[in-house]
Backbone as a printed PyTorch tensor [residue, N CA C, xyz], in Angstrom:
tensor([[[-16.8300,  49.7710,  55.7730],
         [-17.2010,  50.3880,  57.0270],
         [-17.3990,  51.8780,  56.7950]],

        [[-17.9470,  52.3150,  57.2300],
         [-18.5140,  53.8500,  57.2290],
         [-18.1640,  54.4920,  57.9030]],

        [[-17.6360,  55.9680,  57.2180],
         [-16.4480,  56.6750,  58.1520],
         [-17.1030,  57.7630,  58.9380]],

        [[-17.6960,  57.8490,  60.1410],
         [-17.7100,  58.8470,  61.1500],
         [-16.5460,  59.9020,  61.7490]],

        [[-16.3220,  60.8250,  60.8410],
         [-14.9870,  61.4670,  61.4150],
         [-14.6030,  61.2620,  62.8050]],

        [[-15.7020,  61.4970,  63.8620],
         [-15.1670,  61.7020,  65.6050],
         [-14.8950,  60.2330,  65.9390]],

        [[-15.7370,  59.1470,  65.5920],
         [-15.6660,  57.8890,  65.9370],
         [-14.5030,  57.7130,  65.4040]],

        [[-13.9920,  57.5760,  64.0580],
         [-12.9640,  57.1080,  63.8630],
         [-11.3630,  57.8340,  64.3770]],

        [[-11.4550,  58.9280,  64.1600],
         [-10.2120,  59.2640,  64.9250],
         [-10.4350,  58.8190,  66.2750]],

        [[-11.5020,  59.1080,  66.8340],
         [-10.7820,  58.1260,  68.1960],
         [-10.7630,  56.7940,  68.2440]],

        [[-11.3100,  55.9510,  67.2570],
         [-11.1030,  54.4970,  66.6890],
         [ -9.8090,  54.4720,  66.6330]],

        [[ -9.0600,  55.2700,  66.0120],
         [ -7.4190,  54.6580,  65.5710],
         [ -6.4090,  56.2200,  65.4970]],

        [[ -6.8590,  57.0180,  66.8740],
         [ -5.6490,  57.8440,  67.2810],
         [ -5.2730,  57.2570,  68.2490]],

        [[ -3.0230,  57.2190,  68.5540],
         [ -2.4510,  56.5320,  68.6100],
         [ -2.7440,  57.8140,  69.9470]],

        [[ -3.0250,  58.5490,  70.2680],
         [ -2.9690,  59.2780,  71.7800],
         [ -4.3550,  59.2130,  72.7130]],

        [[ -5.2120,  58.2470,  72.0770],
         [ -6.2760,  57.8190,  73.0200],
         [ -6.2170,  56.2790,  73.7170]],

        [[ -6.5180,  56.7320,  74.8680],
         [ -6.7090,  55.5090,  75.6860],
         [ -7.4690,  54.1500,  75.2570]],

        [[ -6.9430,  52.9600,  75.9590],
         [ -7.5540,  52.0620,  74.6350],
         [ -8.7650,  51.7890,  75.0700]],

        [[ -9.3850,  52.1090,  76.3860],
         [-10.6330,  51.9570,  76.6140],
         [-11.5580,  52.2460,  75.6270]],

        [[-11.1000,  54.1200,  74.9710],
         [-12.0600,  54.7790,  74.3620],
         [-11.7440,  54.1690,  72.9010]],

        [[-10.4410,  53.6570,  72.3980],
         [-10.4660,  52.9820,  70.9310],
         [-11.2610,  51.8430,  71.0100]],

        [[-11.2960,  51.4740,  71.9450],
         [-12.0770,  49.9140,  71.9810],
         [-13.3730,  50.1780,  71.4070]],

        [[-14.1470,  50.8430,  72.5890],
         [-15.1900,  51.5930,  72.4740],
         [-15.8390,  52.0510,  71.4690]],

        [[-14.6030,  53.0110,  70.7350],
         [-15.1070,  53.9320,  69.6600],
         [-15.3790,  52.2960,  68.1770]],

        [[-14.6180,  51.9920,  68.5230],
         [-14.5150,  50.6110,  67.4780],
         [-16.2090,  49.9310,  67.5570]],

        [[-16.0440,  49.7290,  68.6410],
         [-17.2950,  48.7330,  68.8750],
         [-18.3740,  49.7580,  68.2410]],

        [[-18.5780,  50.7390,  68.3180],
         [-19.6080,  51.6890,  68.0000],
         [-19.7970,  51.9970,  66.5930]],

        [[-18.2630,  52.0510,  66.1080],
         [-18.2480,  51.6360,  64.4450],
         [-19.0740,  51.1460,  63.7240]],

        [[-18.6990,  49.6590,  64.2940],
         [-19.1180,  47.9570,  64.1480],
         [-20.7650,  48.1110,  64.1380]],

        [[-21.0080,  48.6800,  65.2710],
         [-23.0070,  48.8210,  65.6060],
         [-23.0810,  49.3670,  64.3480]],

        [[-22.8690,  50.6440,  64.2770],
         [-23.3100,  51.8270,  63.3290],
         [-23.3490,  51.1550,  61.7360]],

        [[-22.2900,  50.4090,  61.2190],
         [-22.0010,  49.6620,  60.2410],
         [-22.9660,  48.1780,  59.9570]],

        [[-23.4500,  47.9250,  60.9930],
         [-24.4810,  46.6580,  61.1840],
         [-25.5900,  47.5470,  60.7100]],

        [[-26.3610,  48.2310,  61.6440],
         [-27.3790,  49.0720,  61.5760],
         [-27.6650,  49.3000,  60.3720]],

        [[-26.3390,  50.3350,  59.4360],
         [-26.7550,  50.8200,  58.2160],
         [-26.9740,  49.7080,  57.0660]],

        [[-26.2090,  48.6400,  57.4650],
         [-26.6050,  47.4100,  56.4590],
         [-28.0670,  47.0570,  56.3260]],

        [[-28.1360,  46.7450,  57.5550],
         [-29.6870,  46.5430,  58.1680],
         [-30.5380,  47.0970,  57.6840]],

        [[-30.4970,  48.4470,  57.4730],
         [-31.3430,  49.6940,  56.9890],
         [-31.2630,  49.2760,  55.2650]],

        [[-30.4940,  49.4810,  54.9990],
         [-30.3680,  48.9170,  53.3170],
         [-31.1380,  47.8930,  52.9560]],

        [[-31.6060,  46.8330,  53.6810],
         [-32.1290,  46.0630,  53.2480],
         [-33.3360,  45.5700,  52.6450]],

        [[-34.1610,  46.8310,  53.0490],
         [-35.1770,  47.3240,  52.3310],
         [-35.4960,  47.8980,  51.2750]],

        [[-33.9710,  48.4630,  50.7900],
         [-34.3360,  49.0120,  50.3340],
         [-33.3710,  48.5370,  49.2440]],

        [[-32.9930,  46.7610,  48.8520],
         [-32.2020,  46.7190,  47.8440],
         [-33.5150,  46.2310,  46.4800]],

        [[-32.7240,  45.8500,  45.1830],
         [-33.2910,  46.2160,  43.9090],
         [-34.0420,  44.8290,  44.2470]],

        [[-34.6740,  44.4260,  43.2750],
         [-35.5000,  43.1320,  42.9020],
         [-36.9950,  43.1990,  43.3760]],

        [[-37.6880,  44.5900,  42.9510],
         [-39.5790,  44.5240,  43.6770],
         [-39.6140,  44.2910,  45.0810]],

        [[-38.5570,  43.9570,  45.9690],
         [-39.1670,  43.3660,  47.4170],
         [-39.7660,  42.9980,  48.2520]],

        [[-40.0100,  41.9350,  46.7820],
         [-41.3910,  41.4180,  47.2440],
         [-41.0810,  39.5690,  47.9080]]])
């Protein structure tokens, strides 16, 4: 998973509400899909 400093501290600081950990989590999760996603073009083997 890919570390966004702001996302993740509020991902897993123990003084935020869990609305916004939930939240910040789920946004992680997108961001971490996405960049896979994005890679995929661009892995080795001609891509063809």
């Amino acid at each position: 998973m890919d570390h966004v400093p702001v996302l993740w501290t509020a991902a897993y600081a123990p003084r935020v509400s869990p609305a916004v950990r939930t939240a910040s989590r789920q946004l992680l999760r997108v961001r971490c899909f996405l960049r896979r996603l994005a890679l995929l073009d661009h892995a080795g083997g001609g891509g063809y």
